[in-house]
C-alpha positions as a Markdown table, in Angstrom:
| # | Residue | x | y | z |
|---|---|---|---|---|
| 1 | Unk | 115.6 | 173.0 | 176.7 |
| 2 | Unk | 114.5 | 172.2 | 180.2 |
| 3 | Unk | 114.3 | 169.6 | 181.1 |
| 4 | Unk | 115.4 | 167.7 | 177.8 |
| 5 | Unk | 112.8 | 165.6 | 176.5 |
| 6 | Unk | 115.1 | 163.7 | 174.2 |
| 7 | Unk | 116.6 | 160.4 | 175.2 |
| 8 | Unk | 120.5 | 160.4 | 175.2 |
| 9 | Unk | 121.0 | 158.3 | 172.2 |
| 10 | Unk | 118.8 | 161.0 | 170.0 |
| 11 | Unk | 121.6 | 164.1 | 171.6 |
| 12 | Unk | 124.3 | 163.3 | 168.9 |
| 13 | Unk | 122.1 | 163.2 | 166.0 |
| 14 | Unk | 120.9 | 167.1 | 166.7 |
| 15 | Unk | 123.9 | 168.4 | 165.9 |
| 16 | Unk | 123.6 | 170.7 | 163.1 |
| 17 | Unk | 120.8 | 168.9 | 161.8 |
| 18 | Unk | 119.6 | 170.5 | 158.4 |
| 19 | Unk | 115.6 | 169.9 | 159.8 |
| 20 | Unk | 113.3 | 172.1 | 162.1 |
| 21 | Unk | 112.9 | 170.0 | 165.3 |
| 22 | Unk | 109.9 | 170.8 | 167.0 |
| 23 | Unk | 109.3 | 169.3 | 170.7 |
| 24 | Unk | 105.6 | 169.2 | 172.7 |
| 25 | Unk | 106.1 | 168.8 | 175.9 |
| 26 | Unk | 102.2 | 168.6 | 177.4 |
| 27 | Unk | 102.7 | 169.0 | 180.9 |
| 28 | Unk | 104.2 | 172.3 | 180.7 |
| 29 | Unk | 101.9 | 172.9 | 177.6 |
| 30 | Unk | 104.8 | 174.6 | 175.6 |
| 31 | Unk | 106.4 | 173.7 | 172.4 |
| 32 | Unk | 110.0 | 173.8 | 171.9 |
| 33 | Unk | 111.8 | 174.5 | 168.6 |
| 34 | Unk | 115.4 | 173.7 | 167.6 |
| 35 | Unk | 116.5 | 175.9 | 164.3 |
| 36 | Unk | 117.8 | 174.4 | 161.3 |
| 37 | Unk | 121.8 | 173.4 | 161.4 |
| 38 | Unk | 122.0 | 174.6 | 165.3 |
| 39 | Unk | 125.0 | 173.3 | 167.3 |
| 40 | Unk | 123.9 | 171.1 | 170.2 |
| 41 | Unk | 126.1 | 169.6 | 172.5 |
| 42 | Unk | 124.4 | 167.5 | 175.5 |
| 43 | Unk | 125.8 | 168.3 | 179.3 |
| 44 | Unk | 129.0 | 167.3 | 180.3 |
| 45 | Unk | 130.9 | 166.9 | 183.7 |
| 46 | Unk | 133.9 | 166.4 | 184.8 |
| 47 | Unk | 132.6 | 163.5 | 187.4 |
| 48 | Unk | 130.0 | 162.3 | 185.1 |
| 49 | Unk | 130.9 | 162.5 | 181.3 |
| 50 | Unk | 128.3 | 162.3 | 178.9 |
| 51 | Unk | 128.0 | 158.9 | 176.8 |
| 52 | Unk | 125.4 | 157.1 | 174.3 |
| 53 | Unk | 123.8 | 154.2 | 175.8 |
| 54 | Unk | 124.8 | 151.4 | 173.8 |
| 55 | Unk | 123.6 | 147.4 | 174.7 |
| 56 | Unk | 124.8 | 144.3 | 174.9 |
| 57 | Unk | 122.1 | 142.3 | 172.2 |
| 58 | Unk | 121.3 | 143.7 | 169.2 |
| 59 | Unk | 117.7 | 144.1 | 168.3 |
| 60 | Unk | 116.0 | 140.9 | 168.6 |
| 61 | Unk | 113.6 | 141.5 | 165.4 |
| 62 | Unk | 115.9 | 143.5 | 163.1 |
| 63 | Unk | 119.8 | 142.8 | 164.2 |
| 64 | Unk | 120.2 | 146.5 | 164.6 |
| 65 | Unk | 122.9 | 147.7 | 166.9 |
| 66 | Unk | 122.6 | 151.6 | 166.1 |
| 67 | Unk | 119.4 | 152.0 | 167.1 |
| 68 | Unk | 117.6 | 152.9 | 170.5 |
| 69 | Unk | 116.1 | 149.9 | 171.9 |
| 70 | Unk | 113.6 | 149.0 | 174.6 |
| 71 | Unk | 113.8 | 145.6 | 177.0 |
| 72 | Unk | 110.5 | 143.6 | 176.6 |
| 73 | Unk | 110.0 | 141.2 | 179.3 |
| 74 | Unk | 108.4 | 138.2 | 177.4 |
| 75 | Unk | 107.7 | 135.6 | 180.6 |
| 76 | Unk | 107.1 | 135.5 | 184.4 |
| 77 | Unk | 109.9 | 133.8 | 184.5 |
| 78 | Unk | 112.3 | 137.1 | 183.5 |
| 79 | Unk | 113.1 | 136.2 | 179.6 |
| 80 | Unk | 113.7 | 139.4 | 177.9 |
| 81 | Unk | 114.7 | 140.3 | 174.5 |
| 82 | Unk | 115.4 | 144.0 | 173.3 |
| 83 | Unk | 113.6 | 145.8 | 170.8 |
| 84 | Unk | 113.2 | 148.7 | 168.8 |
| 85 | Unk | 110.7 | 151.3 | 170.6 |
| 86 | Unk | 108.2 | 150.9 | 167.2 |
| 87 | Unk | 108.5 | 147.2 | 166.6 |
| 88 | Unk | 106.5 | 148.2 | 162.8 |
| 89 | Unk | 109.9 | 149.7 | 162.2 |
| 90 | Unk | 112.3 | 147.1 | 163.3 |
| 91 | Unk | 110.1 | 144.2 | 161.5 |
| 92 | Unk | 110.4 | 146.8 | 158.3 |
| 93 | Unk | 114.4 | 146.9 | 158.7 |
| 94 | Unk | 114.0 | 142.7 | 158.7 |
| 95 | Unk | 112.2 | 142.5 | 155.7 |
| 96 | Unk | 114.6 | 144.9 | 154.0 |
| 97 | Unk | 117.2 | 142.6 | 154.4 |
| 98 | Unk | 115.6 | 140.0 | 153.3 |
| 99 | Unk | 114.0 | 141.6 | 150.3 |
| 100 | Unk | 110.4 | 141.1 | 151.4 |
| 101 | Unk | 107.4 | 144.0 | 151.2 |
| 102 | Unk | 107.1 | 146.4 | 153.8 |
| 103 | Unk | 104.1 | 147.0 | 156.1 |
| 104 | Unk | 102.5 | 150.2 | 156.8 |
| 105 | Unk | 100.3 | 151.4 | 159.6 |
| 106 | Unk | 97.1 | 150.7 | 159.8 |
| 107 | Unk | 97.9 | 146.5 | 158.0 |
C-alpha cells in the first residue's frame, strides 16, 4: 500500500492475519484490500530499522502497556496522561478487571 495508512504499532499484527483487511483511504478515493493469511513485513533499512513505538506510562484509564495510545494534554499548564485512541474501550478493559458491566456505544 502507498502510502500506508496503518500506524506502526498495527504493522506486526498483519502478518498472516486469518481476516480480510479492508482500508478506505478517502482522499485518493480508493479502497485497499489485504487477503486473508498474507505475509506483511513493514519497511526496513539499514540506517533506520523498523521498531514498534512503545511508551513510557501505561494507559492511564486501563493499565494497558500493549496497546496503541494517544497523549491527552489535560491542563494549560502541560499535564498529560496517555490514553487509549477510543477511551470507551480502555474504560471497558478497567471494568474487566474489576469485574464490573461494560458500556456500549451510544450509553
Amino acid at each position: 500500500m502507498d502510502p500506508s495508512p496503518i500506524p506502526k504499532f498495527d504493522n506486526p499484527k498483519m502478518d498472516m492475519m486469518p481476516a480480510l483487511q479492508l482500508f478506505g483511504a478517502g482522499r485518493e478515493k480508493r479502497i485497499y484490500a489485504v487477503p486473508p493469511f498474507t505475509r506483511v513485513e513493514s519497511l526496513d533499512f539499514d540506517d533506520h530499522p523498523f521498531t514498534v513505538q512503545q511508551w513510557d506510562e501505561p494507559c492511564a484509564i486501563c493499565g494497558s502497556t500493549h496497546s496503541y495510545l494517544d497523549e491527552v494534554v489535560l491542563d494549560d499548564a502541560g499535564n498529560r496522561m496517555l490514553s487509549a485512541p477510543i477511551p470507551i474501550i480502555a474504560a471497558n478493559r478497567a471494568r474487566q478487571k474489576t469485574n464490573e458491566s461494560t458500556v456500549t456505544f451510544g450509553q
